[in-house]
C-alpha positions in Angstrom: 86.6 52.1 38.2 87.7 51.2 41.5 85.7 47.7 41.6 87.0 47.2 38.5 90.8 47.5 39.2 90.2 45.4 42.7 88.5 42.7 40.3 91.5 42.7 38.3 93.8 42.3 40.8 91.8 39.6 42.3 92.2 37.8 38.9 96.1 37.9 38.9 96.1 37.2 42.3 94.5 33.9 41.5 96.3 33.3 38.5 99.1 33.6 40.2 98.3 31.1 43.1 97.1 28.8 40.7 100.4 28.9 38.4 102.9 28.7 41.4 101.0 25.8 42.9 101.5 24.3 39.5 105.0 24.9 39.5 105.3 23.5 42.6 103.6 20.4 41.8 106.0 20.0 38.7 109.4 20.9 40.8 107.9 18.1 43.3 107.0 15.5 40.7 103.5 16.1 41.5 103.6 14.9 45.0 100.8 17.4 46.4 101.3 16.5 50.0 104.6 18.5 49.6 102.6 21.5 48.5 102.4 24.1 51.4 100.2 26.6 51.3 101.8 29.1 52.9 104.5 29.0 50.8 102.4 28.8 47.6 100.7 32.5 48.9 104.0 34.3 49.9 105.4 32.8 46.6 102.7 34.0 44.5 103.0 37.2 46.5 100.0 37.3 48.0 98.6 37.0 51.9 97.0 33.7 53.3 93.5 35.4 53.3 94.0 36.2 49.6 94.5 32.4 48.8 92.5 31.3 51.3 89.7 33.5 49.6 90.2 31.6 46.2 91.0 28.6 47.4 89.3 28.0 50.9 90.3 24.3 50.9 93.8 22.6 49.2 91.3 20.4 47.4 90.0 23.4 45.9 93.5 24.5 44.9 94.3 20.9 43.7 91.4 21.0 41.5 91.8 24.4 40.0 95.5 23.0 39.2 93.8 20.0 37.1 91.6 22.2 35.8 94.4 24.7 34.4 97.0 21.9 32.7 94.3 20.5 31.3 93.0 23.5 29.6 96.6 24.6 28.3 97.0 20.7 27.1 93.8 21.5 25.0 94.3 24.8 23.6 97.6 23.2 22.3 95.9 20.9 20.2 95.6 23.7 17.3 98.7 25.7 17.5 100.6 22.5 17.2 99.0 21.3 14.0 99.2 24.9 12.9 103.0 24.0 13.3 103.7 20.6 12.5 102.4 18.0 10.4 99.6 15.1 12.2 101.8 12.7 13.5 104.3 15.0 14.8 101.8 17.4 16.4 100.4 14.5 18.1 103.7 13.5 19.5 104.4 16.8 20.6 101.1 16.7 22.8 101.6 13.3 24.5 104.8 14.8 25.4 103.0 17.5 26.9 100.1 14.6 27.9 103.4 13.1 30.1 103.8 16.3 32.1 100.1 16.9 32.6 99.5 12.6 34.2 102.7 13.9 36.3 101.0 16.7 37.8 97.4 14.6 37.6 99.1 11.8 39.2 99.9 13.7 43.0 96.2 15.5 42.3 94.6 12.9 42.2 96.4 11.4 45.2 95.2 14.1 47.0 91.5 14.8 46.3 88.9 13.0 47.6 87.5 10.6 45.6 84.4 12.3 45.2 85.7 15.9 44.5 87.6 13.9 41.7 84.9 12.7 39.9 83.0 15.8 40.0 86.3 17.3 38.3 87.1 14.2 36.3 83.2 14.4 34.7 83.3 17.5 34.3 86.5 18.3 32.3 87.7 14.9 31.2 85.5 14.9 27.4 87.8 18.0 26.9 90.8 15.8 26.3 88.8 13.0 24.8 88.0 15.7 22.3 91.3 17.1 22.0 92.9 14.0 21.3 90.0 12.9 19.0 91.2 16.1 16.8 94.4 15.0 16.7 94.0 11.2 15.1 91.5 12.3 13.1 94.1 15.1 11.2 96.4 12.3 11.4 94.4 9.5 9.5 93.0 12.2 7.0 97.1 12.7 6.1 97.2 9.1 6.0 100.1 9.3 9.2 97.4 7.6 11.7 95.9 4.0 11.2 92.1 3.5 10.4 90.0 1.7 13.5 92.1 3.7 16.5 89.7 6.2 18.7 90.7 8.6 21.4 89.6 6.2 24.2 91.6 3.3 23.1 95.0 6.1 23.5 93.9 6.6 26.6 93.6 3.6 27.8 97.0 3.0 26.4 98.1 6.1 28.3 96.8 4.3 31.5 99.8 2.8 31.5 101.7 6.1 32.8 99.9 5.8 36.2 101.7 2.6 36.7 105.3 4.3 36.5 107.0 3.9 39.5 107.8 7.8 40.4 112.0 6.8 40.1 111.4 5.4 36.8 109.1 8.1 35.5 111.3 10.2 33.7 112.9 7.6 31.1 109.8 5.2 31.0 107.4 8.3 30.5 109.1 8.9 27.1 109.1 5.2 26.1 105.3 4.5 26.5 104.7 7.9 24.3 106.8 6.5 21.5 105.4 3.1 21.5 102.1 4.8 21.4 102.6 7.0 18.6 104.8 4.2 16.8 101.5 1.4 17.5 99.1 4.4 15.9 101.4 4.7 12.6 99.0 2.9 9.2 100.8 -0.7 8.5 
């Protein structure tokens, strides 16, 4: 019982890291050479060795930060088109998609290009598939033009990465809508 109390805690514990290091990364626009390590473990109230123990590297940290936004911008996909109807639902996730590439932007700044690719092949046909979902509910309402596929959006979305940091919050918002208004049927 006692194993299996110390193995929940040592979930939390990493939860925990992993959420304020996210936090952190938001508050600081994604700029992860501002995140301090220290302060993410006495934050998440835990010791150095703790986070050190999960995360023995700020790579590793880094990664597991990806790794996390990107899983809670794919379990979205469903509850928001429980919620809303096609077009709207997708909206609602590229809004969420414009917090993620914030977050993804200092990442990927500050992993090495190697560890990024492992990451980025490993998870990245998550949100190919996530966003695949989307158009397709959206062109079987009719709200989504015919001949558009995930990997066009996303090269579309390559456009966030070009946002000068200052600008980010109003031109963000701007590239979604011209995005979702370019994907409505003519």
């Amino acid at each position: 019982m006692a194993g299996r109390e110390r193995r929940s805690d040592a979930v939390a514990n990493r939860d925990r890291i992993v959420e304020v290091a996210r936090a952190e990364l938001s508050r600081s626009n994604g700029a992860a050479a501002d995140l301090k390590l220290h302060g993410v473990a006495k934050s998440a109230g835990v010791g150095q060795g703790t986070l050190y123990r999960h995360f023995p590297t700020r790579e590793h940290l880094l990664a597991e930060v990806y790794r996390y936004e990107l899983t809670q911008l794919v379990d979205a996909v469903a509850p928001l088109l429980a919620e809303h109807p096609p077009l709207r639902a997708l909206t609602c996730w590229l809004q969420r998609l414009v917090e993620y590439a914030r977050v993804k932007r200092g990442v990927m700044a500050a992993i090495e290009a190697s560890a990024w690719r492992d990451v980025y092949v490993d998870q990245h046909h998550r949100l190919d598939e996530a966003l695949g979902t989307l158009l397709d509910r959206g062109r079987a309402a009719g709200q989504v033009r015919d001949g558009v596929d995930a990997a066009d959006v996303i090269l579309l979305l390559g456009a966030l990465s070009r946002i000068p940091e200052t600008e980010w919050d109003t031109r963000a918002q701007t590239i979604v809508t011209v995005v979702v208004d370019g994907l409505r049927p003519r």
